[in-house]
DSSP file (Angstrom, degrees, kcal/mol; ACC not computed):
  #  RESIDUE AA STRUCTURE BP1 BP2  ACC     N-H-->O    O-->H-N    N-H-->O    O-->H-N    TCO  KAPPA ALPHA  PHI   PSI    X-CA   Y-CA   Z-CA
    1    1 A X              0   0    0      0, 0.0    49,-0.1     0, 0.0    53,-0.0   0.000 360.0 360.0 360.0-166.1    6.1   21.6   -4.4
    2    2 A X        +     0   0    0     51,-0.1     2,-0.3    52,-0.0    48,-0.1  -0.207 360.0 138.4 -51.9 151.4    3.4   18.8   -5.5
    3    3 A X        -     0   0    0     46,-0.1    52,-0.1     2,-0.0    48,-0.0  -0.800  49.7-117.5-173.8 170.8    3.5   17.8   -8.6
    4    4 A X    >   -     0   0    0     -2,-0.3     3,-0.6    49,-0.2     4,-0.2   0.430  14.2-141.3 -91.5 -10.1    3.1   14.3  -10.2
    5    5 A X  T 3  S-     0   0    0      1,-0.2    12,-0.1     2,-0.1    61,-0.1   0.588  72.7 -69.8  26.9  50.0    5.9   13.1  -11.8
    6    6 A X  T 3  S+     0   0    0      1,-0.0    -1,-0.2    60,-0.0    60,-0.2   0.978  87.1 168.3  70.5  76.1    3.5   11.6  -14.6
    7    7 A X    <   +     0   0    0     -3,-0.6    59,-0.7    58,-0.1    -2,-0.1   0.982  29.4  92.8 -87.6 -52.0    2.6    9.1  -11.3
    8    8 A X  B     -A   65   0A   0     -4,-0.2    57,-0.1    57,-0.1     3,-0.1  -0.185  50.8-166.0 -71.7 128.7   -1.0    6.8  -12.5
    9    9 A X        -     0   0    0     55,-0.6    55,-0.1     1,-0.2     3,-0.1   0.199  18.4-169.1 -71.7-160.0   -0.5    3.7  -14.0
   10   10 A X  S    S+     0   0    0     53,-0.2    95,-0.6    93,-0.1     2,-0.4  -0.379  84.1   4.4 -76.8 -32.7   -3.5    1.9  -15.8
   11   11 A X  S    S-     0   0    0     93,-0.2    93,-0.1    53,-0.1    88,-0.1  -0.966  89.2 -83.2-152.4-172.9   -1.4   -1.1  -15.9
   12   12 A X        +     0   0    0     86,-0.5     2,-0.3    -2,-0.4    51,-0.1  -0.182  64.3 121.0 -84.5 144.0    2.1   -2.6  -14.7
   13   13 A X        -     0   0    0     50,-0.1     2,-0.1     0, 0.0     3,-0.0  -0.946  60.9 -64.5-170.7 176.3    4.8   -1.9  -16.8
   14   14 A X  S    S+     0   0    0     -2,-0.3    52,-0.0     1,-0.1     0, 0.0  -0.219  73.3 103.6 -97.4 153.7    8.5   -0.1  -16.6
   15   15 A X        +     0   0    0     51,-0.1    -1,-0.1     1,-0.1     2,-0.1   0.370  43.6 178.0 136.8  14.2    8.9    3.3  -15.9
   16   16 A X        -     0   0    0      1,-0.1     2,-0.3    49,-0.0    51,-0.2  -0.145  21.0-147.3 -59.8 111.9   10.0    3.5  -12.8
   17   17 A X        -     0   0    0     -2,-0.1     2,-0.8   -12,-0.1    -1,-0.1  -0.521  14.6-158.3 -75.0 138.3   10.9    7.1  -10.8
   18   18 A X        -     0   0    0     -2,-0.3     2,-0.2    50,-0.0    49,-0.1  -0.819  14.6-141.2-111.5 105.1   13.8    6.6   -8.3
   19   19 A X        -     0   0    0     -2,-0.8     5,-0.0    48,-0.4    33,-0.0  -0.437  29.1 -92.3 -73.4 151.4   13.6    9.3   -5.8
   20   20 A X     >  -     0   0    0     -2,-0.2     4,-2.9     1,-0.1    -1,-0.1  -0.292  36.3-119.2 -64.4 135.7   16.6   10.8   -4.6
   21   21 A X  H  > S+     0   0    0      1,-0.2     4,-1.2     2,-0.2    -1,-0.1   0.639 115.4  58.8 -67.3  -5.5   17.9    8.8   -1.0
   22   22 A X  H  > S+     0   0    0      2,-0.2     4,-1.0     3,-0.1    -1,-0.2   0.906 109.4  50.9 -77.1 -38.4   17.6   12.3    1.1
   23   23 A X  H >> S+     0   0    0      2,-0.2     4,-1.6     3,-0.1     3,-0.9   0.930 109.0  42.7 -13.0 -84.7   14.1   12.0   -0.1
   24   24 A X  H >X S+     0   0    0     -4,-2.9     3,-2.8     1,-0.3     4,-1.7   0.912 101.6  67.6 -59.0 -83.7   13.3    8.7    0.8
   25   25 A X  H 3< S+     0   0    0     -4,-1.2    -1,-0.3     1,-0.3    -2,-0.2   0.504 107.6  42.0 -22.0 -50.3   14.8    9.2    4.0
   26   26 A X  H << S+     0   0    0     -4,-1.0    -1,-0.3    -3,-0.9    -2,-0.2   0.922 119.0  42.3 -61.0 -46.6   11.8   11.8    4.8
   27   27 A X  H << S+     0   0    0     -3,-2.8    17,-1.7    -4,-1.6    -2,-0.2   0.885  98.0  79.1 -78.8 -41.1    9.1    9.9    3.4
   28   28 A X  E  <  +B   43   0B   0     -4,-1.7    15,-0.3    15,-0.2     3,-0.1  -0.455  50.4 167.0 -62.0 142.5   10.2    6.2    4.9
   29   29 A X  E     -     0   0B   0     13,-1.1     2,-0.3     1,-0.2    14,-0.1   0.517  61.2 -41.0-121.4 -88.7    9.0    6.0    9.1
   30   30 A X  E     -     0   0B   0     -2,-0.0    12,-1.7     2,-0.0     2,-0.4  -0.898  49.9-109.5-163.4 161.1    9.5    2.4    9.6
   31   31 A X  E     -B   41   0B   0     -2,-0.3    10,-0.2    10,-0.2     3,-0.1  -0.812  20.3-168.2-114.8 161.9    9.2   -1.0    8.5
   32   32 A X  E     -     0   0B   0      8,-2.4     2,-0.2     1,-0.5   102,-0.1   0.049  49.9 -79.9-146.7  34.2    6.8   -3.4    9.9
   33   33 A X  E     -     0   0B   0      7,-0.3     7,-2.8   100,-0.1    -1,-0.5  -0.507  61.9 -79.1 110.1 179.9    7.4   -6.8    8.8
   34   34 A X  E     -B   39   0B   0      5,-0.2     2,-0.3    -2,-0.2     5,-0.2  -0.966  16.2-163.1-134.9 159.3    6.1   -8.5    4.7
   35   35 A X  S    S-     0   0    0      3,-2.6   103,-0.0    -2,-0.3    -2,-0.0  -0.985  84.7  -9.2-135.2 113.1    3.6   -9.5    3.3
   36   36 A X  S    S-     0   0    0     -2,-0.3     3,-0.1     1,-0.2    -2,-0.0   0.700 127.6 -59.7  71.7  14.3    4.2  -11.6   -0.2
   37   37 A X  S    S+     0   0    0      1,-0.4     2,-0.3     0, 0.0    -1,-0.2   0.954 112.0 124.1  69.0  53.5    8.0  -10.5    0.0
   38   38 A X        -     0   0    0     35,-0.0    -3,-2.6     2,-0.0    -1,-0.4  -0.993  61.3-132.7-146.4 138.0    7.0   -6.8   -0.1
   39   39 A X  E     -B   34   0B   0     -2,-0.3    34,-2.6    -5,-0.2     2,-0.5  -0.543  18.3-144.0 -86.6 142.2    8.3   -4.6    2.9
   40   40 A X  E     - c   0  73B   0     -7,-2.8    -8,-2.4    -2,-0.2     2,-0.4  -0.917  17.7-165.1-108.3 149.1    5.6   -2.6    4.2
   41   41 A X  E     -Bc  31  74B   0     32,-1.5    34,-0.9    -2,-0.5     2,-0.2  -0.871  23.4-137.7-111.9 145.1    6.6    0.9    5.3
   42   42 A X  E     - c   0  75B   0    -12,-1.7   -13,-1.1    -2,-0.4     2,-0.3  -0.649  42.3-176.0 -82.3 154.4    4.7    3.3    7.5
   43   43 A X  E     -Bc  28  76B   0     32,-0.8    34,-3.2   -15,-0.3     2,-0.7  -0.957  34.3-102.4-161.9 164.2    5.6    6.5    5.4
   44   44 A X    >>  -     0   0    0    -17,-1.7     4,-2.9    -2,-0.3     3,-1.5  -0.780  25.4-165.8-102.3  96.2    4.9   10.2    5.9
   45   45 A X  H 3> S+     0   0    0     -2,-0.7     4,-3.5     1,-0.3    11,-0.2   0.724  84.3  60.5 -52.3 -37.9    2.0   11.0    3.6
   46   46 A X  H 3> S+     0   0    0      1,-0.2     4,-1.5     2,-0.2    -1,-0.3   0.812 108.4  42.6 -63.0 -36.5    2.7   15.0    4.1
   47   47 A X  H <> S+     0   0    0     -3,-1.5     4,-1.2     2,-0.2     5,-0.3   0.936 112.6  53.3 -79.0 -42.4    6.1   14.7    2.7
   48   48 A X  H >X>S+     0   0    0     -4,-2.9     4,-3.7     1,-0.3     3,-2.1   0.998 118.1  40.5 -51.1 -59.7    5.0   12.2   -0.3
   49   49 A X  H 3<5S+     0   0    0     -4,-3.5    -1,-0.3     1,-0.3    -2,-0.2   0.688 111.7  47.5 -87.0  14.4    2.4   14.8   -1.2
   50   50 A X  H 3<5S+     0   0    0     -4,-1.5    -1,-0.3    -3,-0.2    -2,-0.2   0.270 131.4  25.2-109.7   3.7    4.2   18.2   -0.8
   51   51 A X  H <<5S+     0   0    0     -3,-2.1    -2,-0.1    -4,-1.2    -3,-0.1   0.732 135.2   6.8-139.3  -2.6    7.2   16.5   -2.9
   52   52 A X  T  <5S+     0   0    0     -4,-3.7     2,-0.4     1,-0.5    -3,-0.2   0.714 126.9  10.8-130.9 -21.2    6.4   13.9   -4.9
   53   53 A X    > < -     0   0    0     -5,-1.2     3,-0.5     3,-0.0    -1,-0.5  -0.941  51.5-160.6-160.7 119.2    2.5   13.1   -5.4
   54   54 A X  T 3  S+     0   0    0     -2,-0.4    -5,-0.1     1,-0.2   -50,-0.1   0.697  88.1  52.6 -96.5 -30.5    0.2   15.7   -4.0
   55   55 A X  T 3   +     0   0    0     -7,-0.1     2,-0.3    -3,-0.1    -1,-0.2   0.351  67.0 124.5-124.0  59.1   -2.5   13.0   -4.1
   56   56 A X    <   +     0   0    0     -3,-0.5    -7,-0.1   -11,-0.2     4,-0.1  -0.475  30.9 158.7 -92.8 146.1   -1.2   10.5   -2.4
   57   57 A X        -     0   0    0     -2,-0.3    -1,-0.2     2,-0.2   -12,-0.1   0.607  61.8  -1.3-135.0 -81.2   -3.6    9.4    0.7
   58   58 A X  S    S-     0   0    0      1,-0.3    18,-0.9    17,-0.1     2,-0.3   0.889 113.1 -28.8 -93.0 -73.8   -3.8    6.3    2.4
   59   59 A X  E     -D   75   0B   0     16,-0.2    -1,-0.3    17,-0.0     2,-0.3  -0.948  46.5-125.2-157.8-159.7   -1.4    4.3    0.7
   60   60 A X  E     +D   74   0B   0     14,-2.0    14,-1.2    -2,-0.3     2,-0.5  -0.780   8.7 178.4-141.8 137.4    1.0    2.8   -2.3
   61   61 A X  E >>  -D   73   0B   0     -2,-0.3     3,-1.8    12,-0.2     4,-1.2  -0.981  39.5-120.0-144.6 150.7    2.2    0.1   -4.5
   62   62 A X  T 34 S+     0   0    0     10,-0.6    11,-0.1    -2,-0.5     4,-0.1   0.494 108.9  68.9 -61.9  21.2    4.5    0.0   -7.3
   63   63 A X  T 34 S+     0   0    0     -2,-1.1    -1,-0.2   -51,-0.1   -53,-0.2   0.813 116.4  23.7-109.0 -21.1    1.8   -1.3   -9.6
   64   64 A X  T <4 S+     0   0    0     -3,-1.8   -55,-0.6     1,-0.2     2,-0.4   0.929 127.5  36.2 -85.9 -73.1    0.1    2.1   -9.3
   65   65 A X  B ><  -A    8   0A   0     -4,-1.2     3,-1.8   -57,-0.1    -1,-0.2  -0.768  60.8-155.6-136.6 107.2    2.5    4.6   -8.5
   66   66 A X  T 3  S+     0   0    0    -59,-0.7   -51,-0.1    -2,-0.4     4,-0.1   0.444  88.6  75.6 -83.6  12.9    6.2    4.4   -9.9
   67   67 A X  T 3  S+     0   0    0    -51,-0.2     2,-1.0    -6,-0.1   -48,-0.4   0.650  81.7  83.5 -72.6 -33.5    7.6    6.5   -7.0
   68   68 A X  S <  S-     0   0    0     -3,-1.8    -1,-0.1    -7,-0.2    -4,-0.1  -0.750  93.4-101.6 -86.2  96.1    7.2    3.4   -4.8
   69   69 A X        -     0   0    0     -2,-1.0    -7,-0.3     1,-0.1    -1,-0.1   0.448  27.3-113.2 -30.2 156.0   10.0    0.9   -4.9
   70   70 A X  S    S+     0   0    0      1,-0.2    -1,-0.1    -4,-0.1    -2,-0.1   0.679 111.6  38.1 -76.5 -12.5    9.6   -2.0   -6.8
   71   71 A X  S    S+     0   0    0      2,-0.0    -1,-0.2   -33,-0.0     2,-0.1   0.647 111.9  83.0 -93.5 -45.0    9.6   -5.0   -3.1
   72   72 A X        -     0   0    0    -34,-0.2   -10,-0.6   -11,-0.1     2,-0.2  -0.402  59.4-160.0-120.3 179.0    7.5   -2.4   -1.0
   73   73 A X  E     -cD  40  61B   0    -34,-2.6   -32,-1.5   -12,-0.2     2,-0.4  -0.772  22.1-142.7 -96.9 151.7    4.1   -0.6    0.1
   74   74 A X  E     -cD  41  60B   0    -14,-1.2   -14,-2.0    -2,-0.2     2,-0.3  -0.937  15.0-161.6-150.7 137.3    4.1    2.4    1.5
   75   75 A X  E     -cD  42  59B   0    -34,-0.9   -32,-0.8    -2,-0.4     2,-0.6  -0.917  28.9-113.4-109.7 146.4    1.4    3.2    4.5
   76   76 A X  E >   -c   43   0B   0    -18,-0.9     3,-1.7    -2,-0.3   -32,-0.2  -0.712  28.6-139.2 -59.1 119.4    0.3    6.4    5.6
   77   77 A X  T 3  S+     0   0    0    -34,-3.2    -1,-0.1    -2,-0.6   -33,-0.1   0.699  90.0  69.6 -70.9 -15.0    1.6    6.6    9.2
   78   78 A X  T 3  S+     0   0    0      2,-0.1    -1,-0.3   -36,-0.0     2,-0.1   0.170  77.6 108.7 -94.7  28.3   -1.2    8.3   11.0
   79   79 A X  S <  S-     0   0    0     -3,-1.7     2,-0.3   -21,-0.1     3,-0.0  -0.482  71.2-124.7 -64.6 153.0   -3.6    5.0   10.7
   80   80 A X     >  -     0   0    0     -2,-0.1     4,-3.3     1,-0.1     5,-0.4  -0.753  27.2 -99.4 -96.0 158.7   -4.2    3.3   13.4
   81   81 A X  H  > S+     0   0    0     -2,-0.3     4,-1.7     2,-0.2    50,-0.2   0.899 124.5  49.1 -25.5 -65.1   -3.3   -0.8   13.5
   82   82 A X  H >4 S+     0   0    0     48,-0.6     3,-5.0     2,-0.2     4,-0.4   0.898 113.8  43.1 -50.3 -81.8   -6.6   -1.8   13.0
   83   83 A X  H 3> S+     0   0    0      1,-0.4     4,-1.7     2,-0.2     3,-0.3   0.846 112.3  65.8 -55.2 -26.5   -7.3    0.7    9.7
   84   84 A X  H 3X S+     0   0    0     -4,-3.3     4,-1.0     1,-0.2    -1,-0.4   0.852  88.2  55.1 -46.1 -31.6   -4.1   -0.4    8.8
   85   85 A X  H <X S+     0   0    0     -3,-5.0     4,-1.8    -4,-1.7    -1,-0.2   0.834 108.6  50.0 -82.4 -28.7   -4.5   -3.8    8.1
   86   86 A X  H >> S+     0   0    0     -4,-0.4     4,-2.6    -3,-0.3     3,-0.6   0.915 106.4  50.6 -73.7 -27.0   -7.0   -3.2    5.8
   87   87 A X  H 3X S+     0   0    0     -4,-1.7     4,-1.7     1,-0.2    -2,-0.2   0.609 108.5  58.9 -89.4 -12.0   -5.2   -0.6    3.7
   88   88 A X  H 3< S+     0   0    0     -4,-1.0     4,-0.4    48,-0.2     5,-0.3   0.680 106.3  49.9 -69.6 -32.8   -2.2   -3.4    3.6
   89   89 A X  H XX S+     0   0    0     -4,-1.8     4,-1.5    -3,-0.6     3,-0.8   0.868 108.2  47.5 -48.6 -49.0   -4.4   -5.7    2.1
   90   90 A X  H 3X S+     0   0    0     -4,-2.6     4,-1.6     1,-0.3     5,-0.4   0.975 109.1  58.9 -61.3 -54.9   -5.8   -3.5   -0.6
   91   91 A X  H 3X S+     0   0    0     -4,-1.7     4,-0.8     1,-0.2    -1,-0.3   0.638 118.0  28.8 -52.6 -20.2   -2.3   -2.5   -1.4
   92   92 A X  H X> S+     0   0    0     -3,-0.8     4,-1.6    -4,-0.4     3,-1.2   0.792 113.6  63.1 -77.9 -77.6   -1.3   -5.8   -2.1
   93   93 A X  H 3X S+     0   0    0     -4,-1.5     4,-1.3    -5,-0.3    -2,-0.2   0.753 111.0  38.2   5.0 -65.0   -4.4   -6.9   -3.1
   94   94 A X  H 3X S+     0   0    0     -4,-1.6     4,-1.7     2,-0.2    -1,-0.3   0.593 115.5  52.5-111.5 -15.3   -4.3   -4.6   -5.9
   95   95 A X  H <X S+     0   0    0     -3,-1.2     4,-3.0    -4,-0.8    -3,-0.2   0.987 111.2  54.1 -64.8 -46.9    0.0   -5.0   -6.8
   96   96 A X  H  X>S+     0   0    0     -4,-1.6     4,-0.8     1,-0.2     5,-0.6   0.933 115.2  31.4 -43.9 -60.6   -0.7   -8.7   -6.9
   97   97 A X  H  X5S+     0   0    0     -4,-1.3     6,-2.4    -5,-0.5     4,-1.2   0.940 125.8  50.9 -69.4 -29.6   -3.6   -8.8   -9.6
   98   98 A X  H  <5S+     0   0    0     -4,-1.7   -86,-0.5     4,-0.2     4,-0.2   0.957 122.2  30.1 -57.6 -53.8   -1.7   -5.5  -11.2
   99   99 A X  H  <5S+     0   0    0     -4,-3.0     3,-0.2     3,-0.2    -3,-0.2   0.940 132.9  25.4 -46.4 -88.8    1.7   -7.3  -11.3
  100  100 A X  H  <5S+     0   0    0     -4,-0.8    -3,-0.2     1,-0.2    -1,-0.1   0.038 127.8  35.4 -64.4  -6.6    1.0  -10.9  -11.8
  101  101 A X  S  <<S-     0   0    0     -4,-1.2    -1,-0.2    -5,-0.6    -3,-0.1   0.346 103.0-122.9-128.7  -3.8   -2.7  -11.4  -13.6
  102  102 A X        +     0   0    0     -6,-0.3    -4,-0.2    -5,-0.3     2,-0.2   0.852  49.8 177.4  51.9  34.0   -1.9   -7.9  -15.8
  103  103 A X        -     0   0    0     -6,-2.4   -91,-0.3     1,-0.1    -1,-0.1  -0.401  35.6-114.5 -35.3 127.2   -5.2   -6.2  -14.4
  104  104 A X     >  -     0   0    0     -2,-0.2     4,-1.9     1,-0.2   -93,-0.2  -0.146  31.3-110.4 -61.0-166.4   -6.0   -3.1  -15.2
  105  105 A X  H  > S+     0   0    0    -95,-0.6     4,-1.2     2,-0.2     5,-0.3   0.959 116.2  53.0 -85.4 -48.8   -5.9   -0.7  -12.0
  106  106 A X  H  > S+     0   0    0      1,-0.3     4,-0.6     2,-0.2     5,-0.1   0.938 111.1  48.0 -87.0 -51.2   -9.6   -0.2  -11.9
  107  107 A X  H >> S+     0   0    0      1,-0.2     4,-1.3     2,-0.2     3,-1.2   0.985 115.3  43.2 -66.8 -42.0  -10.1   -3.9  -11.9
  108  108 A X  H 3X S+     0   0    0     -4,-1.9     4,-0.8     1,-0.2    -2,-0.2   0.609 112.1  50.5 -58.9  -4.7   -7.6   -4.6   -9.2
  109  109 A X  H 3< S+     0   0    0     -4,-1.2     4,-0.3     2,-0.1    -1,-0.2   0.490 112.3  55.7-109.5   4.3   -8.6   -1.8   -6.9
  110  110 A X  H << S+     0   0    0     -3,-1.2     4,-0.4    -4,-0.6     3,-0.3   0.880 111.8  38.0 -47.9 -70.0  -12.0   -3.3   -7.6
  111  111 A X  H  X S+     0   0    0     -4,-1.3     4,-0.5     1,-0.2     3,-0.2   0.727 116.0  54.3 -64.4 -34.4  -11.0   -6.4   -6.5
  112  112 A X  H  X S+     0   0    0     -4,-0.8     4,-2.2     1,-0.3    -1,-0.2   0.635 102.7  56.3 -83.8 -14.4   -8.8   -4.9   -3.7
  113  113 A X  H  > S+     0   0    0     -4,-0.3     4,-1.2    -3,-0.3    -1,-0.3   0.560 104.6  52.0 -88.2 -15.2  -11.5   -2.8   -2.1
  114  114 A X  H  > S+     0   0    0     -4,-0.4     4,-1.9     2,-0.2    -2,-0.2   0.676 109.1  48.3-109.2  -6.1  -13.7   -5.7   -1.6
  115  115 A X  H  X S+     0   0    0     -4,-0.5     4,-0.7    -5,-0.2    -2,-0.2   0.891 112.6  50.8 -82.4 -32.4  -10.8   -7.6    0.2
  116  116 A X  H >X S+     0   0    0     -4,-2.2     3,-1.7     2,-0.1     4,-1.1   0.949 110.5  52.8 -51.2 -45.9  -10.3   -4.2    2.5
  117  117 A X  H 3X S+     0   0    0     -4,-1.2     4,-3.5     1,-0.3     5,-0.3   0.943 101.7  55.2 -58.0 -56.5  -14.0   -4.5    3.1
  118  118 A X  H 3X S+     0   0    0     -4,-1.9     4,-0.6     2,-0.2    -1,-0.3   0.689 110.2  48.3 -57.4 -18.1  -13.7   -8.1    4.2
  119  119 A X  H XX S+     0   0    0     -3,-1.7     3,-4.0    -4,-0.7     4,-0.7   0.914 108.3  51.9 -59.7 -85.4  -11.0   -6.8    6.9
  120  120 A X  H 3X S+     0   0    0     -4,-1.1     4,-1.8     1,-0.2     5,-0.3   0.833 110.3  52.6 -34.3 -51.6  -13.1   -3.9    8.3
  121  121 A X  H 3X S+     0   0    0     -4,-3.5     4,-2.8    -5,-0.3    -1,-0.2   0.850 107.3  43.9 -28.1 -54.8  -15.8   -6.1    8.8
  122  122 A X  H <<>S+     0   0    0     -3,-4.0     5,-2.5    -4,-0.6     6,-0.3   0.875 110.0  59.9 -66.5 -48.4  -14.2   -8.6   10.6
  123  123 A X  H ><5S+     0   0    0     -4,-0.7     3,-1.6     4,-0.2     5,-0.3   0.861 112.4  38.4 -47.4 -52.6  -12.7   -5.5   12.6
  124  124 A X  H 3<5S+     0   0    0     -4,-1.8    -2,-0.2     1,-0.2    -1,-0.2   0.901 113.1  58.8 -67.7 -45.2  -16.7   -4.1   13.8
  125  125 A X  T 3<5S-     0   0    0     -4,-2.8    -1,-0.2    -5,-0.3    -2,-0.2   0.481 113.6-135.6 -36.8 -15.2  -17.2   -7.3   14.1
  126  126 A X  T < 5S+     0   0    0     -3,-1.6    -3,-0.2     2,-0.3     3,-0.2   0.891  75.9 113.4  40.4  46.6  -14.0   -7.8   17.0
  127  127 A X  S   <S+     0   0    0     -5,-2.5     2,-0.2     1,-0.3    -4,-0.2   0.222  76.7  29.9-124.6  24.4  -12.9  -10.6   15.3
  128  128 A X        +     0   0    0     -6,-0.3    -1,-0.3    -5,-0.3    -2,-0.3  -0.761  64.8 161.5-178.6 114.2   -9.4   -9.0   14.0
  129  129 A X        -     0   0    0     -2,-0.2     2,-0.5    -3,-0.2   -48,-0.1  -0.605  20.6-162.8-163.3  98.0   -7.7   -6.1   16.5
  130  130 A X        -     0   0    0     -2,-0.1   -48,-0.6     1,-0.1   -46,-0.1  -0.549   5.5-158.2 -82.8 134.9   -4.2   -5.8   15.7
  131  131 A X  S    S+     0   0    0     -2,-0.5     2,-0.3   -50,-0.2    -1,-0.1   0.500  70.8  16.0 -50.5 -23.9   -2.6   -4.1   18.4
  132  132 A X  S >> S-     0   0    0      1,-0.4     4,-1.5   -52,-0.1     3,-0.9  -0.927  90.3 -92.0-160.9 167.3    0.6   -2.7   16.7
  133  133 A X  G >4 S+     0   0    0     -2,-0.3     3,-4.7     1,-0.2     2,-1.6   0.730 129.8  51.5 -55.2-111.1    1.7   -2.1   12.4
  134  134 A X  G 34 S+     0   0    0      1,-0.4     4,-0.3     2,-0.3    -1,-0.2  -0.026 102.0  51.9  -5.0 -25.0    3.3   -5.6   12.6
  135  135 A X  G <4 S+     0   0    0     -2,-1.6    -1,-0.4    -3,-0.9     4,-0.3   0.655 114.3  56.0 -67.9 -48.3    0.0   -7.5   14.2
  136  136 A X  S << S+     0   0    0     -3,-4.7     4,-0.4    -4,-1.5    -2,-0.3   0.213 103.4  50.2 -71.9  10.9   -1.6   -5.4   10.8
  137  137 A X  S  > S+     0   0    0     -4,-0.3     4,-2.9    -3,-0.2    -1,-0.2   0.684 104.6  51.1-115.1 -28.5    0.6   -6.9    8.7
  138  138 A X  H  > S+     0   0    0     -4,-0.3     4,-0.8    -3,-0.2    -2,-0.2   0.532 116.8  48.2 -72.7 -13.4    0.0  -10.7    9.8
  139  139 A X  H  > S+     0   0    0     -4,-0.3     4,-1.0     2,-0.1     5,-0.3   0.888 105.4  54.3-109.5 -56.6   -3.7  -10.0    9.3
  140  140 A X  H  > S+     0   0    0     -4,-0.4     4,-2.7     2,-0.2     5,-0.3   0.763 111.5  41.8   9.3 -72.5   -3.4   -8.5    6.2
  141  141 A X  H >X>S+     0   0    0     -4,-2.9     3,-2.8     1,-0.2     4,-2.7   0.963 111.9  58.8 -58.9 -60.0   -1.4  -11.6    4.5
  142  142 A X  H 3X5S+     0   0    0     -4,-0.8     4,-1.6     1,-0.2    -1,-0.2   0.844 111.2  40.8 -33.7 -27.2   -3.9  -14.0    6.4
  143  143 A X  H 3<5S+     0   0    0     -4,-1.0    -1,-0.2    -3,-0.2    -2,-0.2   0.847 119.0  45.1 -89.5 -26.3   -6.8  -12.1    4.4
  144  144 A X  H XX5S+     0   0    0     -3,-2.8     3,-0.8    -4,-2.7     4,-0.7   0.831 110.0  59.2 -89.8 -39.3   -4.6  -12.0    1.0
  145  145 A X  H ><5S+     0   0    0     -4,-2.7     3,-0.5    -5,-0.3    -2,-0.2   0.880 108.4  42.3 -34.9 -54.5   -3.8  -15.7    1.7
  146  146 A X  T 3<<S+     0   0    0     -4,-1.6    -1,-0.2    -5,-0.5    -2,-0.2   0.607 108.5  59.9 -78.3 -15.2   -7.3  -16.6    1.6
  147  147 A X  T <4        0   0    0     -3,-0.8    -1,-0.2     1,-0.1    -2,-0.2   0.734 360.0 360.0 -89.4   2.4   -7.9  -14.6   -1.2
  148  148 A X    <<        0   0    0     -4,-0.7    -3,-0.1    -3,-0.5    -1,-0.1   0.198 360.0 360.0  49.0 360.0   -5.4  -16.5   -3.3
C-alpha cells in the first residue's frame, strides 16, 4: 500500500529507486512528445500513490522523486491540456535548476512556480490553449526556453 520509499530529495544526487517493469507498466498512460530531452508521460497518479508515493499529486521529476526515471516527467493524467502545460513547465523548471545549477528543491520549486504562474496567466488571458498533451508540451518548452 502507500508508503514512501524514502522518496524527497532536498537536492540532486544518486539514489535512485527502479520500480519493478509490471509497475511501471500501470503507472505509465502515454507519452506526449519532450521537452529538454525529457519524455513527458501522462501517468496514473492513483496507482503512483497507492504503490509507490502516497503523496504524489500533480506531477514528477527525477530531481525530486527517485521513483521517476532519470530522461522523464511524469504528469498526472486527469489534467486537462491547458493545466497541463503549466504543470510541464514547473516540472522541468524545477529538474533543470535541481539538476544543472544544484538548487535546493525549495529554491527550484520557487523558481518553478513562478514559471507555472506565467503559463496560467497567459492561459486566462487566451493567449496559450493547447488543444491536446502534445500542444502542452510545445508550450511548456516555449515558456522554459524563455526562461533560460
Amino acid at each position: 500500500m502507500g508508503h514512501t520509499l524514502g522518496m524527497d530529495r532536498e537536492h540532486w544526487g544518486p539514489g535512485k529507486v527502479v520500480l519493478s517493469p509490471a509497475l511501471m507498466k500501470r503507472i505509465k498512460v502515454r507519452r506526449y512528445g519532450k521537452i529538454g530531452g525529457m519524455h513527458v508521460w501522462t501517468v496514473d497518479g492513483e496507482v503512483v500513490r497507492n504503490h509507490v508515493y502516497q503523496d504524489f499529486t500533480a506531477g514528477g521529476n527525477p530531481g525530486r522523486y527517485p521513483y521517476v526515471p532519470a530522461n522523464e516527467i511524469w504528469i498526472e493524467k486527469t489534467f486537462t491540456p491547458g493545466d497541463a502545460a503549466g504543470v510541464i513547465a514547473h516540472e522541468y523548471a524545477e529538474w533543470k535548476r535541481m539538476r544543472h545549477s544544484r538548487q535546493s528543491y525549495d529554491v527550484a520549486h520557487d523558481h518553478a512556480n513562478d514559471v507555472e504562474k506565467g503559463i496560467r496567466a497567459a492561459k486566462v488571458a487566451g493567449l496559450v490553449v493547447p488543444a491536446n498533451f502534445t500542444e502542452a508540451v510545445e508550450v511548456a518548452k516555449k515558456a522554459c526556453a524563455a526562461d533560460g
